[in-house]
C-alpha positions as CSV (number, residue, x, y, z in Angstrom):
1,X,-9.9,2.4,-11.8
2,X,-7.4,1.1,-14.1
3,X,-4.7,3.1,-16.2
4,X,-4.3,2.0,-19.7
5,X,-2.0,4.5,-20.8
6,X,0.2,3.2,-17.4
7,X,-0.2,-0.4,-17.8
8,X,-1.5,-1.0,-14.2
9,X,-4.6,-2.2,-12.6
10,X,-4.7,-0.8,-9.2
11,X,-6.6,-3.4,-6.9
12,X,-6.0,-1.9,-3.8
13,X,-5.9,1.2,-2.4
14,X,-4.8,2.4,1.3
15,X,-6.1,6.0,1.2
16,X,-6.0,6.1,4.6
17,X,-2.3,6.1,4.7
18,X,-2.3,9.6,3.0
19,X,-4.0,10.9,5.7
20,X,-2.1,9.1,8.8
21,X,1.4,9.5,7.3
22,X,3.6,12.1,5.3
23,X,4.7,9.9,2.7
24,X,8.8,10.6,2.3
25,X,9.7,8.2,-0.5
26,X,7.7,5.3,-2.2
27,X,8.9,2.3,-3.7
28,X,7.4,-0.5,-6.3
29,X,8.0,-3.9,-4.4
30,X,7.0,-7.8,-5.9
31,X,5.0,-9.8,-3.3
32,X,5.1,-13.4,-2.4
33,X,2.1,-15.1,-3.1
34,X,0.2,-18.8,-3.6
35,X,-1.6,-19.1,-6.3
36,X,-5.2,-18.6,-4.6
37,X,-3.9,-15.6,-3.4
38,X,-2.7,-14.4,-7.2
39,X,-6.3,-15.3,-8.1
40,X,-8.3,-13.5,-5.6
41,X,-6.2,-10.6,-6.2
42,X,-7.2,-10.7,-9.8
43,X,-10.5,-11.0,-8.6
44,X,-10.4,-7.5,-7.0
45,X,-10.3,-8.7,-3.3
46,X,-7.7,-7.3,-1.3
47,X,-7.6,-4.4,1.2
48,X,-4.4,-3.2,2.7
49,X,-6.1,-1.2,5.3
50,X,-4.4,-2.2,8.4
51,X,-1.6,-3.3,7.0
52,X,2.1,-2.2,7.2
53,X,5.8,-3.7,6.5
54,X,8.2,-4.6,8.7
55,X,12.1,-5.5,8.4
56,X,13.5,-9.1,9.7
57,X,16.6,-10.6,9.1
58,X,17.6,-8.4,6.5
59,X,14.0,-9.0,4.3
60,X,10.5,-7.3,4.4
61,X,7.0,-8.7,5.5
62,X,3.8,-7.1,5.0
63,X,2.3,-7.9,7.9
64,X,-1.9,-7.7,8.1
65,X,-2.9,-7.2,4.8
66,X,-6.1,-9.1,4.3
67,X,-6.9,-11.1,1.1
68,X,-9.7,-12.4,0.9
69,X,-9.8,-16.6,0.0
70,X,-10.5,-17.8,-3.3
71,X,-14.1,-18.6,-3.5
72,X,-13.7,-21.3,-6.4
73,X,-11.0,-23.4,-4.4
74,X,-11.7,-25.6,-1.4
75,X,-10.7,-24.7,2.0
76,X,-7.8,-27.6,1.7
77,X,-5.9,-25.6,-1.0
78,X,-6.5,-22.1,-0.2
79,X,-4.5,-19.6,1.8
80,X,-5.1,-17.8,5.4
81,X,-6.4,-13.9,4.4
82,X,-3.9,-12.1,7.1
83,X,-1.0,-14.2,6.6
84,X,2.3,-12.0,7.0
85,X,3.9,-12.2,3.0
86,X,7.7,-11.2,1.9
87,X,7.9,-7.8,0.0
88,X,10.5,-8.3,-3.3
89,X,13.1,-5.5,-3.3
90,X,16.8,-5.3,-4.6
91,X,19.3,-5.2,-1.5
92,X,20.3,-1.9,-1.8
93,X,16.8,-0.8,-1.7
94,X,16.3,-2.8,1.3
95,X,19.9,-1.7,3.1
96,X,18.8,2.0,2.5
97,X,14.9,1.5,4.4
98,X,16.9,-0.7,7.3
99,X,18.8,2.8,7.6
100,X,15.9,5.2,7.8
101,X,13.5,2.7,9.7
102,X,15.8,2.0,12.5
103,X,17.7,5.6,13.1
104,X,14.9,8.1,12.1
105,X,12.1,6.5,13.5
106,X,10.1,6.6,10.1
107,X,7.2,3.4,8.9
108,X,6.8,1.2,6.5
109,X,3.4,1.9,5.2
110,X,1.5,0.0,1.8
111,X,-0.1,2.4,-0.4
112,X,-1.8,0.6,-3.3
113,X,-1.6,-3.1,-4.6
114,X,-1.7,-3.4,-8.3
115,X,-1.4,-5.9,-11.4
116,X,1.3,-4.7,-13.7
117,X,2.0,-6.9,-17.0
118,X,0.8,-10.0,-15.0
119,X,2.3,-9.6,-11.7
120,X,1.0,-8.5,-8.3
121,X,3.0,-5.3,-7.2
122,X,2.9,-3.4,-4.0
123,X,3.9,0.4,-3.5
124,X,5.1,1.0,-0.2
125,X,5.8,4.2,1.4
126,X,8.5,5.7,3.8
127,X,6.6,7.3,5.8
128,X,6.2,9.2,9.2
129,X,3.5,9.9,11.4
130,X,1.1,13.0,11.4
131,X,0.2,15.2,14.5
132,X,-3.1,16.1,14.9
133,X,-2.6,19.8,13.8
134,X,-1.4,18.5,10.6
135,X,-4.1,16.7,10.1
136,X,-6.3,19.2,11.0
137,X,-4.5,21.4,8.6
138,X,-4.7,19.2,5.6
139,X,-8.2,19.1,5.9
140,X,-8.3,23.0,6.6
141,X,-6.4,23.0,3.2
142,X,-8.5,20.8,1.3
143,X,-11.9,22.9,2.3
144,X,-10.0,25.9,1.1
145,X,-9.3,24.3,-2.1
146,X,-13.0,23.3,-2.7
147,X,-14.3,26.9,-2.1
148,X,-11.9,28.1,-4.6
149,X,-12.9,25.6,-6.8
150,X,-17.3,26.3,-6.6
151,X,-16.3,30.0,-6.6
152,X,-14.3,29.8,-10.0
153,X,-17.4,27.3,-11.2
154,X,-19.5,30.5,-10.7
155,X,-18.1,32.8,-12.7
């Protein structure tokens, strides 16, 4: 689950996405968080599911990703789970996924959440949206790929 050799921890992962979206282009955004939140996340309990990004006044908000609320903290201190949090990215970054978004139609998807050298990081994904026939063809694809696989295993 965690990479050594990539100095990561991933905590989170929307596999999902993969299968709903043609992933374009990622990027590694910083998140904006309390510090319950920080500690759940450590704690492994986050899930970015349902969750996607959207563009408002020039920032980005991830919008319905759920974490969970710190067990070890009263209810006074800690944080709501599906509150809408501001994604970390350089202007330019953010100027060029205003331009995509808005004139080709494409979404804002998270992929993973993931510790790296202390701090909570997000990878979000450019993305558009699959038919069903190329969903049904990934799957096609990957069946193919597992026969191959079982028949090389045999010999």
């Amino acid at each position: 689950m965690s990479d050594k050799n990539e100095g990561y921890k991933v905590v989170s992962d929307n596999r999902q996405a993969r299968y709903l979206y043609e992933i374009l282009e990622t990027y590694e955004a910083g998140i904006q968080l309390t510090g319950t939140e920080v500690k759940s996340i450590r704690a492994g309990k986050a899930n970015l599911q349902d969750g996607y990004a959207l563009i408002r006044d020039g920032e980005i908000w991830l919008i319905n990703a759920h974490i969970s609320p710190y067990t070890a903290s009263g209810q006074y201190f800690n944080h709501e789970p599906r509150r809408t949090r501001k994604l970390l990215l350089h202007r330019e970054q953010i100027r060029k996924l205003i331009g995509k978004v808005e004139q080709q139609g494409l979404t804002l998807v998270p992929l993973k959440m993931y510790l790296k050298r202390g701090w909570v990081k997000v990878s979000i994904a450019l993305a558009k949206g699959k038919k069903v026939h190329d969903k049904r063809e990934d799957i096609k694809r990957r069946q193919d790929q597992r026969d191959m696989q079982r028949a090389m295993k045999n010999y």
